[in-house]
C-alpha positions in Angstrom: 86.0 124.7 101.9 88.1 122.9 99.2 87.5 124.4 96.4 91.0 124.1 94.7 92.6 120.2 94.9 96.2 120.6 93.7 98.2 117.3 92.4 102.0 117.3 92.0 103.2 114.8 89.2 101.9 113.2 86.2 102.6 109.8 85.0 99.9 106.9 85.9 99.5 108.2 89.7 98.7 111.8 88.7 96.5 111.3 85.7 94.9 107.9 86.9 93.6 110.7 90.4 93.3 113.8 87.8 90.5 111.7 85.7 88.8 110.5 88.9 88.5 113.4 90.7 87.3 115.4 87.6 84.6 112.7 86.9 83.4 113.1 89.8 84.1 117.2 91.0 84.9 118.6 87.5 81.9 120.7 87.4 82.2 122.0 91.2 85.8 122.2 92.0 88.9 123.8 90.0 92.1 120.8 89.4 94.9 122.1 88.8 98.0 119.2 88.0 101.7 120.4 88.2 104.1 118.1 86.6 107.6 119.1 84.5 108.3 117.5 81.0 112.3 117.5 82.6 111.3 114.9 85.5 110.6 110.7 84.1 108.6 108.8 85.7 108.9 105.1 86.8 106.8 104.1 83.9 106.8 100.2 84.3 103.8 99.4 85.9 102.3 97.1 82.6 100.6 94.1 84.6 97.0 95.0 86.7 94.4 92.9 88.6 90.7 92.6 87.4 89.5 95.8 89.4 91.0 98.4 87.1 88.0 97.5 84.7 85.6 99.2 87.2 87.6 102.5 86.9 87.8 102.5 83.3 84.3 102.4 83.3 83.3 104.5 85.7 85.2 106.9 83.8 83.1 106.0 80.6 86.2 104.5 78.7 85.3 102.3 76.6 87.3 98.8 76.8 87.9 98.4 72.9 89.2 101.9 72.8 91.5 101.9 75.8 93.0 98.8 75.0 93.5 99.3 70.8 95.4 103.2 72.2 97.3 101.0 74.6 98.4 98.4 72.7 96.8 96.6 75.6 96.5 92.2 75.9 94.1 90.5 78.2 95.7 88.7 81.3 94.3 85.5 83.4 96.2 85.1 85.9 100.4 85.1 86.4 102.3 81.9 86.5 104.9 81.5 88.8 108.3 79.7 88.1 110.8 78.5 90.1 109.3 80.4 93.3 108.6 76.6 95.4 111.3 75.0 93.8 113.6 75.3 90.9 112.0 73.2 87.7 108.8 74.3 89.8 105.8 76.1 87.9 102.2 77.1 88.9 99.8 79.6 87.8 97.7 82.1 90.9 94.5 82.6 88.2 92.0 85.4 88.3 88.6 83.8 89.6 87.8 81.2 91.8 88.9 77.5 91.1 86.0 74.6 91.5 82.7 75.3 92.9 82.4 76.4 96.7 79.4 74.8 99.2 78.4 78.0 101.7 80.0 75.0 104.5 83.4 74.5 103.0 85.3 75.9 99.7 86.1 73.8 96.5 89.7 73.2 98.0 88.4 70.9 100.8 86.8 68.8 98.7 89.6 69.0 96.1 91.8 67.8 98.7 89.4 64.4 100.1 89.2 63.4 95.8 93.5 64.0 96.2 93.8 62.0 99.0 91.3 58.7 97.6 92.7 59.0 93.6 89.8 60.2 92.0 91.4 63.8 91.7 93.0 65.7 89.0 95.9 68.7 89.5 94.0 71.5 91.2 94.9 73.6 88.2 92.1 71.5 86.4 89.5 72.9 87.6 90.3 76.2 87.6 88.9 78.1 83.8 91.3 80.6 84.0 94.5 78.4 84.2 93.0 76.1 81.2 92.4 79.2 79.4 95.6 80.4 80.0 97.2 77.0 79.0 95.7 77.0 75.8 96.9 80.5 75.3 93.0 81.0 74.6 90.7 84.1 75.9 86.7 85.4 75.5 84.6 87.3 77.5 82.9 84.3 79.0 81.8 86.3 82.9 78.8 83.4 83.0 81.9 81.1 83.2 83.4 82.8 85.7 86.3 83.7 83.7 88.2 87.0 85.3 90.7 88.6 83.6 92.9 91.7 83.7 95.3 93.8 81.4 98.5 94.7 80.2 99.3 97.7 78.7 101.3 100.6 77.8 101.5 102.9 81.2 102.8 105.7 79.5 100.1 105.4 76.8 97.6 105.3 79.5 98.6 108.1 81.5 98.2 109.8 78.0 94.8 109.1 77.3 93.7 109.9 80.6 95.4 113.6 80.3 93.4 114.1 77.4 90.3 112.6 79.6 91.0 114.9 82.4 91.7 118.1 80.6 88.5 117.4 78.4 87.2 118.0 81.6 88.3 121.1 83.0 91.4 119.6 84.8 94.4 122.4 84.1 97.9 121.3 83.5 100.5 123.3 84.3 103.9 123.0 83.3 106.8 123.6 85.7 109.2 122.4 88.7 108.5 123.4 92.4 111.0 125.1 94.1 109.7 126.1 97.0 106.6 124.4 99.0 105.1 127.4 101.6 103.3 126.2 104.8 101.0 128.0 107.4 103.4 128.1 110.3 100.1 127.6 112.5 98.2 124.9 110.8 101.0 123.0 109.1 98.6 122.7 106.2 100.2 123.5 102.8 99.5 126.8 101.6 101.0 127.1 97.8 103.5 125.5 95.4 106.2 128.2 93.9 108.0 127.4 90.7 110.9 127.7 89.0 109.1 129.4 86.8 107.9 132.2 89.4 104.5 131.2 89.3 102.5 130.1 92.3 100.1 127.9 92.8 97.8 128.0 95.8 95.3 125.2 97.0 92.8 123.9 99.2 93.8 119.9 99.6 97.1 119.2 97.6 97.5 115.2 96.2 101.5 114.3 96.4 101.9 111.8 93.2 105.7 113.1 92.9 106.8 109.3 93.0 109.0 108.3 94.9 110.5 112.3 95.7 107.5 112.6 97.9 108.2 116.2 97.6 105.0 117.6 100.0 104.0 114.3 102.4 107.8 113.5 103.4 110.1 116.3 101.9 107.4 119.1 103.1 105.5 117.2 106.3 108.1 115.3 107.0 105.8 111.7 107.5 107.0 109.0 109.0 107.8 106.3 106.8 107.5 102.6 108.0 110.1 100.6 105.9 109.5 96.9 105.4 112.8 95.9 104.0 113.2 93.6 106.3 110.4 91.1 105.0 110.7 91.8 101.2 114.4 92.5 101.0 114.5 93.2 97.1 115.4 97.0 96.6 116.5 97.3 92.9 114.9 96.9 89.6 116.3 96.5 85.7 113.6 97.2 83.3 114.4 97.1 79.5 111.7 96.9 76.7 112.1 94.2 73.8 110.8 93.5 70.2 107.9 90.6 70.3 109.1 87.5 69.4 106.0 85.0 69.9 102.6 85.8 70.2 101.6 87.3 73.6 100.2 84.9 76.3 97.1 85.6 78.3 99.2 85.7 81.4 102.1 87.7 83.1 105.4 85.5 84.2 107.4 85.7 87.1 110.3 84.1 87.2 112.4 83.8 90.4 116.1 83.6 90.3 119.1 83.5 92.7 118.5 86.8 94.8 114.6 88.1 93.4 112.8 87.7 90.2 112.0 88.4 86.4 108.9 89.7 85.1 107.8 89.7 81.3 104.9 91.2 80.6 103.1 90.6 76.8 102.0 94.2 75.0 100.3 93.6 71.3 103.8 95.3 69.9 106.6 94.6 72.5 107.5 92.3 75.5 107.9 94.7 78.8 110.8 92.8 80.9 112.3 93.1 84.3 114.8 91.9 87.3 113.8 92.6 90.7 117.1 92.0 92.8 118.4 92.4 96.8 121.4 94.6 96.2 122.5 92.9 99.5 122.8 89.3 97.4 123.4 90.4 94.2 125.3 93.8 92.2 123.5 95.7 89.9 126.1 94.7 87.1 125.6 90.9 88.1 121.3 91.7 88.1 121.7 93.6 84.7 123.7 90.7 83.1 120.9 88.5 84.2 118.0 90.1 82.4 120.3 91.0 79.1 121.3 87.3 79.2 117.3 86.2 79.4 115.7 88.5 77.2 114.2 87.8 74.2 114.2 89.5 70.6 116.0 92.7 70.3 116.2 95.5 72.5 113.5 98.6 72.1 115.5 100.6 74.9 118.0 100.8 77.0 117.9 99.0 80.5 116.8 101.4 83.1 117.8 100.7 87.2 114.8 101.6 89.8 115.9 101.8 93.2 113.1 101.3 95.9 112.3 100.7 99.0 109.5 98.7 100.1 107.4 100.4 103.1 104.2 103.0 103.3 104.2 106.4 104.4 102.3 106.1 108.1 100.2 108.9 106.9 99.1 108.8 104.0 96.9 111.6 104.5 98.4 114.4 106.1 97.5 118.0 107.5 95.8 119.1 104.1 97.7 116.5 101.6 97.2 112.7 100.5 99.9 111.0 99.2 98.8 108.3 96.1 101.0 106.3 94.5 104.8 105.9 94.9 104.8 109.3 97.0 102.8 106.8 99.8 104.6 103.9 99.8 105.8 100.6 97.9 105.1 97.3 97.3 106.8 95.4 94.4 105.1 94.9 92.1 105.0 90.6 92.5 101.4 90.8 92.0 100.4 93.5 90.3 99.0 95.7 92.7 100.4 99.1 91.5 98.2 101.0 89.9 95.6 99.2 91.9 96.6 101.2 94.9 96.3 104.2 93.3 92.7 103.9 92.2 91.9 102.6 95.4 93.6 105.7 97.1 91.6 108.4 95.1 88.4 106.3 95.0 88.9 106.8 99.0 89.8 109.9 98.3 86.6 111.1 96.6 84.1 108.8 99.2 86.0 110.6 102.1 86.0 114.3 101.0 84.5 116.5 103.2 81.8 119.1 102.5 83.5 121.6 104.5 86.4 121.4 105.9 89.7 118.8 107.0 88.4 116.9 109.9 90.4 114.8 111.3 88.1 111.8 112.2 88.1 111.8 108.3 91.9 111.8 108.0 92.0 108.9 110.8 89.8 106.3 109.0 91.4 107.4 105.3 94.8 106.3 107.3 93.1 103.4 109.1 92.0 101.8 106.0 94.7 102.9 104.1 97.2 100.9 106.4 94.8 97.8 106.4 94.7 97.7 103.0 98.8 97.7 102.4 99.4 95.5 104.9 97.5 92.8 104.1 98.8 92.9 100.7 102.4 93.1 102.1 101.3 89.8 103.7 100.4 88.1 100.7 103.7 89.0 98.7 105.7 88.2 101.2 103.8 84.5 101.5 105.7 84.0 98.0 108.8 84.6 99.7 108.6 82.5 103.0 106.5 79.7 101.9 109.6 77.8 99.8 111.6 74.8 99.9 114.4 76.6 97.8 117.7 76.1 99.2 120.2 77.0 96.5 121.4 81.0 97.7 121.7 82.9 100.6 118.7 85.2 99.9 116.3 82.3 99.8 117.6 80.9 102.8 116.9 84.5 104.2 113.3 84.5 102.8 112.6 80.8 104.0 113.5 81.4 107.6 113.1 85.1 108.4 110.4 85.8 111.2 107.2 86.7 109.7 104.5 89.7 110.6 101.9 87.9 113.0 98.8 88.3 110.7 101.1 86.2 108.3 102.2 83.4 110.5 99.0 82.9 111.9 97.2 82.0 108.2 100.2 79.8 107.4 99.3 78.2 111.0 96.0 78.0 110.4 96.1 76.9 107.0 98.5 74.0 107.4 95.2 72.3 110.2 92.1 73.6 108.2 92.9 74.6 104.8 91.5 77.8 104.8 91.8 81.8 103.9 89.3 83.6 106.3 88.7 86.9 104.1 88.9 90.0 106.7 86.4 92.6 105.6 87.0 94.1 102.1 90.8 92.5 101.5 92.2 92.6 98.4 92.9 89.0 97.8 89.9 86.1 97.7 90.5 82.9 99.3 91.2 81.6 95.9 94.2 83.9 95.3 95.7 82.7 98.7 95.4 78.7 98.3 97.0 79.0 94.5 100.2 80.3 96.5 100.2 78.1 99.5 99.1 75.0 97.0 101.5 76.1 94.1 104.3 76.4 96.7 104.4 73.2 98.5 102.4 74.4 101.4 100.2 70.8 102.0 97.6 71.2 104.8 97.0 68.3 106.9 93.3 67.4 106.7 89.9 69.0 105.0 86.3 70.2 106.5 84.3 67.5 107.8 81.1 68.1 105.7 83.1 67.0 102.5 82.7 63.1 104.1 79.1 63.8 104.1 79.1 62.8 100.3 80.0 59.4 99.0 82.5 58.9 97.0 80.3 58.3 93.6 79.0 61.7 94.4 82.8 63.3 95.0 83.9 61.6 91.3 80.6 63.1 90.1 81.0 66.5 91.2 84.9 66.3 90.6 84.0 65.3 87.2 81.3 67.7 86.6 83.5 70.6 86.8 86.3 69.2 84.8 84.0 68.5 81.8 82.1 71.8 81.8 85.6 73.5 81.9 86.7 71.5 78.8 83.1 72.2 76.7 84.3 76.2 77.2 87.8 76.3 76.8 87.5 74.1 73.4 84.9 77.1 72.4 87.3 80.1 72.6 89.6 81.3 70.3 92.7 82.3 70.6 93.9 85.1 72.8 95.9 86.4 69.7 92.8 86.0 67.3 90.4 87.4 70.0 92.5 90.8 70.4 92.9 91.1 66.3 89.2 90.9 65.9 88.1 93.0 69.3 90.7 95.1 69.7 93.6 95.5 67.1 96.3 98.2 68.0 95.1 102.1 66.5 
């Protein structure tokens, strides 16, 4: 039976799978989190996608609260810079662009109105991009307006310690020195500390970052490293004063050998520079992001060193690695502390009654690997699908062979322009064509049924969309007045 589930490490990974797991087991299973005041955590992950509303509340967290403790900003979509082309700019929104037809989506007729005159950008008919624009933001879900956070991680991981110990989750305080494993099983028996205290367990949750103390240190799992496909392996990350008012969005800006991320907070601007050590030194990437920052510095810059990849296993004998401990994408689109809900949410669906079986442990894997590899997929689209010529790391990224599932999209997509969604993926259709659009990527032709209207009706429905966009976007306020009166900082 498991009856004791032990997690190694705090920060957003521990705390985000402490509340979960108490929410749902706190009355019928003892949690017990390990984590030592003397080890930091990565701490950077600011940006998220629209799905870490859903945990908030099925944790019962109220949105006002969380985001007035977090200093937290509302967030539409990201705009790229300089990614298809240098002067280049585009925005990949939250939501769906247009109206779709069950036949064909918006895109295909987007694309007949482009190629007779009667269309606008494809940005126009997206709410979330003329939202974004107009630095302007409500809660308008009739609309079909989408949205997302930034916040404070450290903050977060705060209030959700106070969440999970409010409900019966114990914290203890310590380092491991020792990890003890049944020499028959495999299966991880106890954690020894520095301390001299022992922990035992049932299931043990590795969220020790990027250590990965009990699935590689202890278990020795295979790691699968993608380096090869998203070269960058180095991150600066420095905070700054706020010195405008925070926009609705998250920016990423490419550069010679990577990209820059700023990230708006209520009180601060969270920045970044995401580098290939292989095209560019640390002291060159660190110059980069001092030389680009804006208002004065809140902290010293801080260098992450990664590796992009995933752990093969991510659940293992009797241990699940969440978080950095199972494997790493960079965070291009924001997908970091989405991974770890979707890993304990797994988690929790998948726990057995009884005991480990493996069956269990093969689909948790199964869909764990489906899941991280079609995001890998779409990050490295941003990569590939570029006309940049101006450094040797683009002309890497621009002609490097690509994982099948990848190249057969772009193939696709460049004859019928569209996305077809596998099961539950991440990414929408929608998220896909604001790359390959944004980035030069021009299919050749659209769906057949589009011709079936005239083209009075294609200006009518082109126009339809256009003007209902305009009627709600001149309603909102401002994304700075919106957060003052919904939810001001505590």
């Amino acid at each position: 039976m498991i009856d004791k589930i032990v997690i190694l490490g705090g920060g957003s990974a521990g705390w985000m799978t402490a509340a979960a797991l108490s929410n749902a087991f706190g009355k019928t299973k003892q949690i017990v989190l390990v984590e030592s005041n003397a080890i930091g955590t990565v701490g950077v992950g600011e940006a998220t996608i629209p799905l870490i509303e859903s945990f908030n509340t099925l944790l019962g967290i109220k949105e006002q609260d969380f985001l007035s403790y977090t200093n937290g900003t509302f967030k539409l979509g990201i705009k790229f810079e300089n990614w298809g082309g240098q002067g280049e700019s585009y925005i990949h929104p939250f939501g769906i662009p247009g109206k779709d037809s069950w036949m064909a989506n918006f895109q295909h007729f987007w694309l007949r109105g482009q190629q007779l005159g009667v269309a606008k950008a494809y940005s126009d008919y997206s709410i979330n991009i003329r939202a974004a624009e107009a630095q302007k933001f409500a809660k308008d879900s009739a609309a079909g307006l989408a949205y997302a956070y930034h916040f404070d991680a450290g903050l977060y991981a705060k209030l959700l310690r106070t969440y999970s110990e409010a409900k019966g989750v114990k914290r203890v305080e310590g380092k491991v020195q020792d990890v003890q494993v049944d020499t028959t099983t495999g299966y991880i028996q106890e954690l020894k500390l520095e301390s001299g205290e022992v922990i035992g367990g049932d299931l043990f949750i590795d969220c020790s970052g990027f250590a990965a103390l009990l699935s590689e240190k202890t278990l020795n799992t295979e790691f699968e490293d993608w380096s090869h496909w998203l070269p960058c392996d180095r991150a600066w990350a420095v905070q700054t004063d706020l010195v405008e008012k925070p926009a609705p969005y998250t920016r990423s800006i490419a550069h010679a050998a990577g990209w820059q991320w700023r990230i708006p907070l209520q009180h601060r601007m969270g920045n970044g520079c995401v580098f290939s050590s292989r095209y560019m030194s640390e002291e060159k990437a660190r110059e980069l992001l001092l030389g680009s920052v804006e208002g004065g510095l809140r902290t010293e810059p801080r260098l992450v060193k990664f590796k992009t990849g995933r752990s093969v296993k991510q659940w293992n004998k009797n241990c699940v690695s969440i978080g950095l401990a199972s494997g790493f994408l960079e965070p291009l689109e924001s997908t970091s502390l989405h991974l770890i809900q979707s890993a304990v949410t797994r988690l929790i669906r998948m726990l057995p009654a009884d005991e480990i079986q493996q069956p269990i442990v093969d689909e948790y894997n199964r869909q764990s690997k489906f899941e991280y590899e079609t995001i890998r997929d779409f990050i490295i689209l941003h990569y590939c699908v570029t006309s940049r010529t101006d450094s040797d790391f683009w002309n890497y990224c621009r002609t490097m062979d690509l994982p099948q599932t990848l190249q057969n999209r772009i193939d696709i997509y460049k004859h019928n322009p569209s996305v077809f969604r596998e099961h539950d993926e991440l990414f929408h259709e929608g998220s896909w064509q604001a790359v390959m659009l944004g980035q030069g990527l021009q299919p050749k032709t659209y769906h057949p049924v589009v011709n079936e209207l005239s083209e009075a009706e294609l200006v009518r429905f082109l126009q339809s969309i256009d003007n209902g966009i305009s009627q709600r976007v001149a309603q909102y306020p401002s994304h700075t007045d919106f957060i003052k009166n919904y939810c001001p900082p505590n």
